[in-house]
C-alpha positions in Angstrom: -92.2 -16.8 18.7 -90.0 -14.4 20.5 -87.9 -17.0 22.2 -87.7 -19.1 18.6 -86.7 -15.6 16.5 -83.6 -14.4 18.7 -81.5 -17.3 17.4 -82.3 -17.0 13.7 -81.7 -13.3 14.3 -78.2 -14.1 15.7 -77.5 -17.0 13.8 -77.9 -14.6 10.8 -75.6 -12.2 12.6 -72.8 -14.4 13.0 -72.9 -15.7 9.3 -73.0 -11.6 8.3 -69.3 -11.6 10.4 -68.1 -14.8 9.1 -68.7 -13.7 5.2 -67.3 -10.4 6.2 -64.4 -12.0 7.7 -64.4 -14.0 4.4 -64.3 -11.4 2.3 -61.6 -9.8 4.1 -59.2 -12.9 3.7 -59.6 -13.0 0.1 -62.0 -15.8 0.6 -64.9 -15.5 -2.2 -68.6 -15.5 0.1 -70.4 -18.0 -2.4 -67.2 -20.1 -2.0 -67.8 -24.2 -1.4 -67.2 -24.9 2.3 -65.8 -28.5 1.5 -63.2 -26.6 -1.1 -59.8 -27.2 -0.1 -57.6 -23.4 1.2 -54.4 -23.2 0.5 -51.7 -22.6 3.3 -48.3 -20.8 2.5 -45.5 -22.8 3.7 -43.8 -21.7 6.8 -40.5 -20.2 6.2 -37.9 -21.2 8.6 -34.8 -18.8 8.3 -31.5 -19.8 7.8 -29.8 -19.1 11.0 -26.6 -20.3 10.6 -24.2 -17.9 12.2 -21.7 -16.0 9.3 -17.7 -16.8 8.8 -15.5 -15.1 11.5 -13.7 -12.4 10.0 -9.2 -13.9 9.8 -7.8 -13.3 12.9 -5.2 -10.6 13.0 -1.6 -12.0 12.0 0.6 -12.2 14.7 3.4 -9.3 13.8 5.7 -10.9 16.6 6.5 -13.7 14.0 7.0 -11.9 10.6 9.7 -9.9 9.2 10.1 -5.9 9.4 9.9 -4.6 6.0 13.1 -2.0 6.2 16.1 -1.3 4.2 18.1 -4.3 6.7 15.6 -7.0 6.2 15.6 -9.2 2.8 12.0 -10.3 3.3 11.2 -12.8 0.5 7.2 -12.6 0.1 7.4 -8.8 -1.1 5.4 -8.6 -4.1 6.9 -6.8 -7.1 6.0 -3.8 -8.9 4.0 -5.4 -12.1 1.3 -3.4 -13.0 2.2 -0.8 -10.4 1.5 3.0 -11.3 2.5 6.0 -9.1 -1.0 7.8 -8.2 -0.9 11.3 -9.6 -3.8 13.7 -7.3 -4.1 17.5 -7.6 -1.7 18.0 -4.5 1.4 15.8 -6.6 1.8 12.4 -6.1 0.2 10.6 -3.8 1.9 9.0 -0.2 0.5 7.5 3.0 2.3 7.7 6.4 2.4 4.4 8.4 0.2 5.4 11.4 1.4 2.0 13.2 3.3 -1.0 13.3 0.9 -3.0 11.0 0.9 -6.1 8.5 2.2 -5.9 5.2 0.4 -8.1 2.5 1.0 -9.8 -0.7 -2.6 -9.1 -2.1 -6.0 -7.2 -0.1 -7.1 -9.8 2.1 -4.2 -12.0 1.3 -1.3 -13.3 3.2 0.4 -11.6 5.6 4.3 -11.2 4.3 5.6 -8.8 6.8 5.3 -6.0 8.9 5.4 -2.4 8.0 6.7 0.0 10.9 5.9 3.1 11.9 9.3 4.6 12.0 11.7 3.5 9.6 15.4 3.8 10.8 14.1 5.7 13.7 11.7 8.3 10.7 8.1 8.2 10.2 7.5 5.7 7.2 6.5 7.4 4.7 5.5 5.4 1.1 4.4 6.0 -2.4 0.9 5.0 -3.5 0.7 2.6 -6.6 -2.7 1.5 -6.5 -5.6 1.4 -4.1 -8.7 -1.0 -3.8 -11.3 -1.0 -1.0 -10.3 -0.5 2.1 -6.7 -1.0 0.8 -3.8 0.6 -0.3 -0.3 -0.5 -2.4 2.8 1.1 -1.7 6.2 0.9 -2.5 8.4 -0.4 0.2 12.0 0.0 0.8 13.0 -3.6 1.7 14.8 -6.0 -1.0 12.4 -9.4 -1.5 15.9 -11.3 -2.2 20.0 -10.8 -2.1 21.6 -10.2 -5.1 23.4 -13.7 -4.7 20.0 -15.3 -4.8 18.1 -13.6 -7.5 19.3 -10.1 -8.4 15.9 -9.9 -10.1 13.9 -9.7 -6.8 16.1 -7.6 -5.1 14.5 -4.2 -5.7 10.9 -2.8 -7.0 9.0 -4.4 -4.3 5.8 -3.1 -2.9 2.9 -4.2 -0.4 -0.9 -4.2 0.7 -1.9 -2.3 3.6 -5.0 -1.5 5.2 -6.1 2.3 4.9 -7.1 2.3 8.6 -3.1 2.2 9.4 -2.0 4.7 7.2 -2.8 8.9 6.4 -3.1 10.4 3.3 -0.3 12.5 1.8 1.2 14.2 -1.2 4.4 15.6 -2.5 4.9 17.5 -5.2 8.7 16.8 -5.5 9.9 14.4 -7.7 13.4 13.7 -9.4 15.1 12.1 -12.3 18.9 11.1 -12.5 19.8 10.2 -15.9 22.8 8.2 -16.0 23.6 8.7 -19.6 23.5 12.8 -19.5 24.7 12.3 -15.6 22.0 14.8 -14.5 19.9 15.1 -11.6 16.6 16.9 -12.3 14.6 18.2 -9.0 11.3 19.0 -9.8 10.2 20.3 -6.6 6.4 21.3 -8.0 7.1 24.8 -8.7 10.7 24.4 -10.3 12.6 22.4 -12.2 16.5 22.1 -12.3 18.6 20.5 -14.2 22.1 19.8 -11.8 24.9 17.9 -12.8 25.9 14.9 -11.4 29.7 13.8 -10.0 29.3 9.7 -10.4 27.3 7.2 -10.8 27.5 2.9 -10.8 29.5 0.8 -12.9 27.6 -0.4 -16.0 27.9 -4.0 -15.5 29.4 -4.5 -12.6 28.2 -1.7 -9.8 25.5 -0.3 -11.6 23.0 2.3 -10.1 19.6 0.7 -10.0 17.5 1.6 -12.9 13.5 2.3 -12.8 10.7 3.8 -10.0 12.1 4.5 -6.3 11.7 6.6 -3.9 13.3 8.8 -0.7 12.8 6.9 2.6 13.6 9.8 4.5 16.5 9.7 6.6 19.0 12.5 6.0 22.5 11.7 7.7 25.5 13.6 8.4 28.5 11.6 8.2 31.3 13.8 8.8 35.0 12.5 8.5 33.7 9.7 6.1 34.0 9.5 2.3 30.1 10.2 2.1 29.5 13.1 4.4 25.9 14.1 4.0 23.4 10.8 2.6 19.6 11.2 1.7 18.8 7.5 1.4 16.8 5.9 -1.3 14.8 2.5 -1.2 16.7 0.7 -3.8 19.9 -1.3 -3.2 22.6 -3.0 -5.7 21.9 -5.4 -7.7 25.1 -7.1 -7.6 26.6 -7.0 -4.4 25.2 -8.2 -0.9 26.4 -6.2 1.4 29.4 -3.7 0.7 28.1 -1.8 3.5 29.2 -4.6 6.4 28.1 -2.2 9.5 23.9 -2.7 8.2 24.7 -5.8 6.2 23.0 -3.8 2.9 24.1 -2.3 -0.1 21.8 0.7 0.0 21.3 3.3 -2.7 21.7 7.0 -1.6 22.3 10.5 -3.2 25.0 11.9 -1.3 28.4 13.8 -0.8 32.0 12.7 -1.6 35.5 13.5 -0.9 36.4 11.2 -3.6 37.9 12.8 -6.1 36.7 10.0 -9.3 34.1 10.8 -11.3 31.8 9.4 -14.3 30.4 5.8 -13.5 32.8 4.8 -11.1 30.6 4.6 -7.7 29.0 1.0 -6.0 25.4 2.2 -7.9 25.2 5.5 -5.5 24.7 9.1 -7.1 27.7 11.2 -5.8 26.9 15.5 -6.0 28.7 18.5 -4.8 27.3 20.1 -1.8 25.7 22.7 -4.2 23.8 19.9 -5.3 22.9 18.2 -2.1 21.9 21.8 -1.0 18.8 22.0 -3.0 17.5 18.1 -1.2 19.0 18.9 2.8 15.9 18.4 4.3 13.8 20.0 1.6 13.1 17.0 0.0 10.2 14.7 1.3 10.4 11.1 2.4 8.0 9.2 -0.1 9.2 11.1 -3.0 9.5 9.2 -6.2 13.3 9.3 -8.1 13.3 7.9 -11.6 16.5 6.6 -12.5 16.7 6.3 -16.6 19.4 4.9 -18.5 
């Protein structure tokens, strides 16, 4: 008896676990052993490795973007707007040589360098998107020969990681009909007058958004003794200045004694005038030539 009841009594035991075990697994007890269970599929993952990020342009093979380089890929300024913050307007300084682009994550047009003429580069902001920011450059994307309306107004893409946030609060106006030049330096505004400006049709001063690149040069014993160069060049001539092979604008000095629209497309002052810029003035700020 004893020897027959121990393996009902574990026999019963073990079906106890397996119902349990049953039960546990979603598995109804009273279910029908011959019912078919269903098995999940195995998932296999997809392990195919992701895209390589581009490979950094090579900056040995692409054109500086500078006042003495016509480098054609320059975007213009279409839907372009300066980027107004609590500080002024907003600028970026060019931390390192570093590719300039045509669009964020887009070709690679040029180079932007650090220094510019031997001064930190310092640029507008016009628009901004992650991890990138537009600025306005001071480089023509064509020769006046070629097509005067790619000339000026050009900008870029560059990565944020290459550039510090800035501000000025400066910003000027030089109307060419009222021959004015109004310096609004954030606290004050003047109104100074002007000595000469470009040529309507022939020399003109180029019209719209630029900026101050940021060089201030003494020139003594020359007809333009004391320059603060701007970003935009003439629309109609090459390359009246043959030393740099540019036509560069610039606000500066004259011991010509001419005035009215008479100059290449450069805004002539009195050293009065050029007194209230002498390295007051900030490189990146915007100058808003109107007719």
């Amino acid at each position: 008896m004893t020897s027959r009841g121990r393996p009902r009594r574990r026999t019963a035991a073990v079906s106890l676990v397996l119902l349990a075990l049953a039960a546990g697994c979603g598995v109804p007890p009273d279910a029908d052993p011959a019912d078919p269970v269903a098995v999940r599929a195995v998932v296999v993952p997809d392990k195919r490795r992701a895209p390589e990020p581009p490979a950094a342009p090579d900056l040995s093979t692409l054109l500086v973007v500078e006042p003495r380089v016509v480098v054609p890929g320059l975007p213009g300024s279409e839907g372009a707007e300066p980027v107004r913050t609590d500080d002024g307007w907003q600028t970026v300084t060019v931390l390192r040589d570093t590719a300039a682009y045509d669009a964020p994550d887009g070709e690679a047009v040029g180079v932007l360098p650090a220094l510019t003429l031997r001064y930190p580069t310092v640029l507008p902001v016009v628009g901004r998107e992650s991890g990138w920011v537009r600025v306005m450059v001071a480089a023509r994307g064509a020769l006046p020969s070629q097509d005067a309306s790619r000339v000026n107004h050009r900008t870029a893409w560059v990565r944020v990681r290459d550039t510090r946030a800035g501000s000025t609060s400066w910003r000027l106006t030089v109307d060419l009909s009222e021959q004015t030049l109004t310096v609004d330096d954030g606290e004050r505004t003047r109104v100074l007058p002007v000595l000469a400006t470009g040529r309507p049709g022939v020399t003109p001063t180029p019209r719209g958004l630029q900026f101050v690149v940021g060089p201030f040069w003494d020139e003594p014993g020359t007809t333009t003794p004391r320059v603060v160069l701007l970003s935009t060049q003439s629309e109609t001539m090459d390359d009246y200045d043959r030393r740099t092979g540019t036509s560069a604008s610039a606000i500066h000095t004259t011991t010509l004694r001419a005035t009215g629209e008479v100059s290449n497309g450069c805004v002539r002052v009195t050293d009065e005038v050029l007194d209230v810029l002498w390295h007051r003035v900030p490189a990146g700020t915007l100058v808003d030539v109107v007719p």
